[in-house]
C-alpha positions, 0 to 999 in steps of 0.5 A: 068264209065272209065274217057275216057267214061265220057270225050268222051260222053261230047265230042260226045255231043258237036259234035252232037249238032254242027253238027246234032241240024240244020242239014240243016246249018251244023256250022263248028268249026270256025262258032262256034268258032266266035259265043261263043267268041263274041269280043273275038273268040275263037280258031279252036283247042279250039273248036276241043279239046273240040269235040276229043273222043281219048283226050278229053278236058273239057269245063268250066262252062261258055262255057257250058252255051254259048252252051246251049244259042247258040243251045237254038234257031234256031235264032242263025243262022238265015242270015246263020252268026251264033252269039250268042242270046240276053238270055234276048230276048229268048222266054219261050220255049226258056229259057226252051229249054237253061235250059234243054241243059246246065243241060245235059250238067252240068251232062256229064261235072260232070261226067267227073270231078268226074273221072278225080278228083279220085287219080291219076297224072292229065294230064301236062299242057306243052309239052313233045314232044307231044300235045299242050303248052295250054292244061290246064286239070287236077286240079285247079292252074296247069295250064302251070306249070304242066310238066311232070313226072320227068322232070327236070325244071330249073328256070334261073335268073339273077346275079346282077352286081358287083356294088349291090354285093359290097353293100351286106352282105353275097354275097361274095363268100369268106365271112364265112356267103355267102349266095348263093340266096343274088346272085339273082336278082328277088328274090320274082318273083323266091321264089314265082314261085319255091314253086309252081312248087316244089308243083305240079312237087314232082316228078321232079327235079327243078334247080335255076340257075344264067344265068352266070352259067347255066349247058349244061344239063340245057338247054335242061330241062323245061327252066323258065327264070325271068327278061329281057335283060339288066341283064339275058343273058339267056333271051336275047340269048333265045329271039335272037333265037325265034324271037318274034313280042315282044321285050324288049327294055333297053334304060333308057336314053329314056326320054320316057323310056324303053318299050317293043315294038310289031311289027305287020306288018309294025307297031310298038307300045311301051308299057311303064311303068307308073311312077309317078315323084314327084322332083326327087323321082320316084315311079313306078305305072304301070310296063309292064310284058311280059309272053312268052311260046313256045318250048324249041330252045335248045330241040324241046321236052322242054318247055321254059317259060319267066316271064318278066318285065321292073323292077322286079314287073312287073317280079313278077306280070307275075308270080303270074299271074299263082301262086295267088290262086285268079287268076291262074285257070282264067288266065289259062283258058283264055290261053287255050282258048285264045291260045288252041292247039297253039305250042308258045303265048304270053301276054304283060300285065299290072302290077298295082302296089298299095302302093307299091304292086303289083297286080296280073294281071286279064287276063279275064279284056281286059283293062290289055291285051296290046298284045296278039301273037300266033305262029304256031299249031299243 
């Protein structure tokens, strides 16, 4: 069976049990979006993507099992509100009914995978022009860092100031034993980010850049930008020209300190990060990371990601969020189905730092998402 066959009869069925199981209440794709996302509804795109015979998405496990709890009882339905039945309160014929739906569907789903998994370039989780930023098909740890093929990526950070350099060995320029990557602030955010898109993009080019020596080719490429305003200038330009409801605010004379502050209407509200100060000594215990991702401003058929922090973990904390392999594929689907079709989103988060590690961010627990923002859909 051809790969598009097996995504399609997932598709088709997922149609047909929306539209045709209680052909009297006719769900619409908001209806069910608000009935398989509870507190949290799902996006109108999700459910579309899920639904297309020409680019079928695939759901994940999870999703299957709510639709075969959904359509297992015409209760769902009942008041004309679709919501989601206690699995708990379902009748035996019921159950018998949610077991029998979610092994047909586990079976399409299969199906599906099993063609998509045969050796061949899975389809890229950004844009090239065409599609939405949040598509996340394709094999486990892709995700948004999948582009596509040969297109050049540049990861961008900042230089450290001239007072650190003086206080380095090897980052002059002059010294017989420089050593470029001494340059770089964000240096652990940057190795570990660099040696994911390397692996998954072997056929694209993949730049590191300073912000102070970006190439104007670079900017027109997949733009990756690490750290915040106060030393990566190419975050602070890239941010004047998207006018996010998210912005960065550097005053470390603030006796409250710097925060990243989101604008909702006429409301504003200050995220800061946590620190615990014992006499003079300040040991960090929860950063603020901003992950940001839209089309590129300098080239409407790029992407342009930012990984940010109001010190460097929270920027390694955004990153690993899609790198760690214990939390990529999760974080990716929360994205996608959090954000699904969305041309730009972000996520403020918070970033638990333990004995001086950093903790990868888990985006499915609600207590870690301090803010969640989408633009416009294709």
């Amino acid at each position: 069976m051809p790969t598009e066959d097996a995504g399609v009869a997932l598709a088709r069925r997922l149609r047909s049990l929306r539209e045709d199981e209680w052909p009297q209440a006719r769900i619409t794709q908001l209806q069910l979006a608000r009935a398989l996302g509870g507190d949290r509804p799902l996006s109108v795109p999700l459910i579309s993507s899920w639904e297309s015979v020409s680019k079928p998405k695939i759901p994940p496990l999870s999703r299957l099992e709510a639709y075969a709890t959904f359509f297992a009882t015409s209760r769902s339905i009942e008041g004309g509100r679709p919501r989601m039945p206690d699995p708990a309160a379902l009748t035996p014929e019921e159950r018998a009914r949610r077991g029998e739906l979610y092994r047909e569907l586990q079976a399409l789903r299969a199906a599906a995978l099993r063609r998509l998994n045969e050796p061949a370039r899975p389809a890229p989780g950004g844009i090239s022009g065409l599609g939405g930023l949040c598509d996340t098909a394709g094999a486990p740890g892709e995700g948004p860092w999948l582009f596509e093929e040969g297109e050049a990526v540049t990861l961008v950070c900042a230089q450290l100031p001239p007072d650190m350099l003086a206080r380095m060995p090897y980052a002059d320029r002059d010294d017989p034993d420089f050593i470029e990557l001494y340059t770089y602030a964000d240096l652990d955010a940057l190795f570990e980010l660099h040696g994911h898109v390397r692996a998954l993009n072997p056929g694209s080019q993949v730049n590191l850049r300073v912000a102070q020596r970006l190439h104007p080719d670079d900017y027109t490429t997949h733009l990756v930008l690490l750290g915040g305003v106060d030393w990566n200038l190419a975050t602070q330009n890239a941010l004047n020209r998207l006018r996010l409801p998210v912005e960065q605010v550097a005053d470390w004379n603030d006796p409250a300190g710097p925060s990243f502050v989101v604008t909702d209407g006429a409301e504003r509200r200050a995220f800061h990060p946590v620190l615990d100060r014992t006499g003079d000594a300040k040991r960090l215990v929860e950063d603020v990371g901003h992950f940001f991702r839209g089309r590129n401003p300098y080239n409407r058929k790029r992407t342009i990601s930012i990984c940010n922090g109001m010190y460097g973990r929270g920027v390694l904390g955004v990153v690993r969020a899609l790198t760690d392999a214990r939390f990529r594929d999760r974080n990716a689907e929360h994205i996608a189905e959090r954000f699904g079709g969305a041309e730009s989103y972000s996520i403020v988060t918070r970033v638990s730092i333990e004995g001086g590690v950093v903790l990868t961010p888990d985006w499915t627990i609600p207590d870690n998402l301090l803010h969640e923002w989408t633009g416009c859909t294709e």
